[in-house]
N, C-alpha and C positions, 0 to 999 in steps of 0.2 A: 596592312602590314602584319597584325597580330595572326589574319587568318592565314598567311605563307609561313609565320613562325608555327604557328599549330598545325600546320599539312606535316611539316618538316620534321616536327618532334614526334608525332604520330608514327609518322612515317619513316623515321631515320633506319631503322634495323632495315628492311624492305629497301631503299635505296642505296645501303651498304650492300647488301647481298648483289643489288642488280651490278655496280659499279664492280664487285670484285667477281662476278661470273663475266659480265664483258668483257673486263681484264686477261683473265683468264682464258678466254676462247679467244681472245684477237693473240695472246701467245702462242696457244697451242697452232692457231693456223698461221704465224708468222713462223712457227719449227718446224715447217710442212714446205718449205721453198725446197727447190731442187738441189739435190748437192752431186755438183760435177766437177770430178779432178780431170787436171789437166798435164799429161806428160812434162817434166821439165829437159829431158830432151827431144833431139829429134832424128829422127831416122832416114839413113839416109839409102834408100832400097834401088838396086839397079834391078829393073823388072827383063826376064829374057824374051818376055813375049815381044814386047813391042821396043826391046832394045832401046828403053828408056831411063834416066833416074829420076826416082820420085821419092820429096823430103815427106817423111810424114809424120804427125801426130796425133797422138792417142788423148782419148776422153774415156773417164767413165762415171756412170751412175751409180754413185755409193748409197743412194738410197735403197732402204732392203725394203718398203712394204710397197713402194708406189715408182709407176713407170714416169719417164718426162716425156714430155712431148713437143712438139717446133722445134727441137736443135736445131740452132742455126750456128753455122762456124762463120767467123770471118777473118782474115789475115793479111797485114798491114806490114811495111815497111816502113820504119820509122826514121826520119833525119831529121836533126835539127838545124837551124838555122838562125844565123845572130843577127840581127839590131841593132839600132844605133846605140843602143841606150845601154848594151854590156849584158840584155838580157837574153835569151834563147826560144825561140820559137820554134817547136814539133810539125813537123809536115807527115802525115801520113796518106800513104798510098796503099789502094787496095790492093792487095796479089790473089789472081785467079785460084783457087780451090775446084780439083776435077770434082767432086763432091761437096754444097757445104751445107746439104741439109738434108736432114731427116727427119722424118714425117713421128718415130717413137722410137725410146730407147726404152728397152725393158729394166726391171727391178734389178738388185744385182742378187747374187746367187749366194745365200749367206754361206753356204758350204766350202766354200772359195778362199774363205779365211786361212786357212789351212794350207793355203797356197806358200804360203810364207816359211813355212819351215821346209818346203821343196820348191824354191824359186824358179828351179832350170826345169821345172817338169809343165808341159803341155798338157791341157784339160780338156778330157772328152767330153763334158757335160755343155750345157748351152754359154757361151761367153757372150750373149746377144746386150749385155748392158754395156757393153764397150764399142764405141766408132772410131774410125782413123780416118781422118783425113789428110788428102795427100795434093802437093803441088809440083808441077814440072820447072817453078822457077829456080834458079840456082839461090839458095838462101845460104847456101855455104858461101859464098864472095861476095852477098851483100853484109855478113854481119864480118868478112875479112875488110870490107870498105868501109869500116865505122860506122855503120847502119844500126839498128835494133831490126826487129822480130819482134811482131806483138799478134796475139791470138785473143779473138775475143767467143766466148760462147755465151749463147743464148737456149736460154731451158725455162719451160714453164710445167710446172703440179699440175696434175688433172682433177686433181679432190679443190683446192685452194683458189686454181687459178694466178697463186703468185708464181713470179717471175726470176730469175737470176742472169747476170751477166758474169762471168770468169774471167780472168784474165792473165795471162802468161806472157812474159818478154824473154826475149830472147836475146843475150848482148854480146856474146859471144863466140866464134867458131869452135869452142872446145862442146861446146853445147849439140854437136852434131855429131852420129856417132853412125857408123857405117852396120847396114843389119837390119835388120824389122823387127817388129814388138812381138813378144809371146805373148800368147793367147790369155784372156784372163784378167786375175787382179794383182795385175804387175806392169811396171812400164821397160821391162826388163827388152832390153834390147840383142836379138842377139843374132 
């Protein structure tokens, strides 16, 4: 026993230092997850080619130094459903996505900031850190039926390898707004 007292007292400075560098680096690489916003509306685009409409939703990659990659969307109809017991039980069903993955999203474009003091203006430069996806089901008469709307996004760091899930509900029909997203860092629908 005396000799783990004497490792320890020798050694105390030496296992402080290691304890607050490990600290330190499992933060910095916990601040390294993927950070992905998600439209809180959604758009609802009648396309002329294929004389279609398609509700769609915007993500983007707020991260300015590092790409994500595996974007996976997925989009869920939510209802619930009562019990004997007074309590509520969530059923979710999956809704088909013409798109719901991609393979990388770029960094986002620090210069883009700037967006903001010219909201209605379109950007010639790359908008490649933003995706939409889009669905042909009527999501405007499932959230008029007392439905929810829930979006989940899946993004992983390529430096970390951590991971993120996102999540947006949608409870609402006023949540739907007729138009598509401008380009950019904006979920500005128009």
């Amino acid at each position: 026993m005396d000799f783990l007292y004497e490792y320890l007292v020798r050694n105390e400075e030496a296992i402080t230092a290691s304890l607050v560098a490990s600290a330190l680096f499992t933060l910095i690489l916990f601040s390294l997850r993927p950070r992905i916003s998600i439209s809180s509306n959604i758009a609802k685009y009648y396309n002329n080619k294929d004389n279609q409409i398609y509700y769609l939703i915007k993500i983007k990659n707020r991260s300015v130094f590092f790409r994500v990659y595996e974007v996976k969307a997925k989009l869920y109809k939510v209802s619930s459903l009562s019990t004997n017991n007074t309590s509520l039980n969530t059923i979710e069903d999956e809704i088909e996505l013409k798109r719901s993955e991609f393979w990388m999203v770029s960094s986002f474009y620090f210069w883009h900031f700037l967006q903001w003091f010219k909201p209605d203006k379109r950007l010639n430069q790359r908008t490649d850190y933003c995706c939409v996806f889009g669905t042909k089901t009527d999501l405007e008469q499932l959230l008029k039926d007392n439905k929810h709307v829930m979006v989940e996004v899946y993004a992983r760091h390529p430096l970390s390898g951590f991971a993120r899930v996102s999540k947006m509900v949608f409870q609402h029909d006023t949540n739907i707004k007729e138009g598509h997203f401008l380009s950019g860092n904006t979920f500005r629908i128009m």
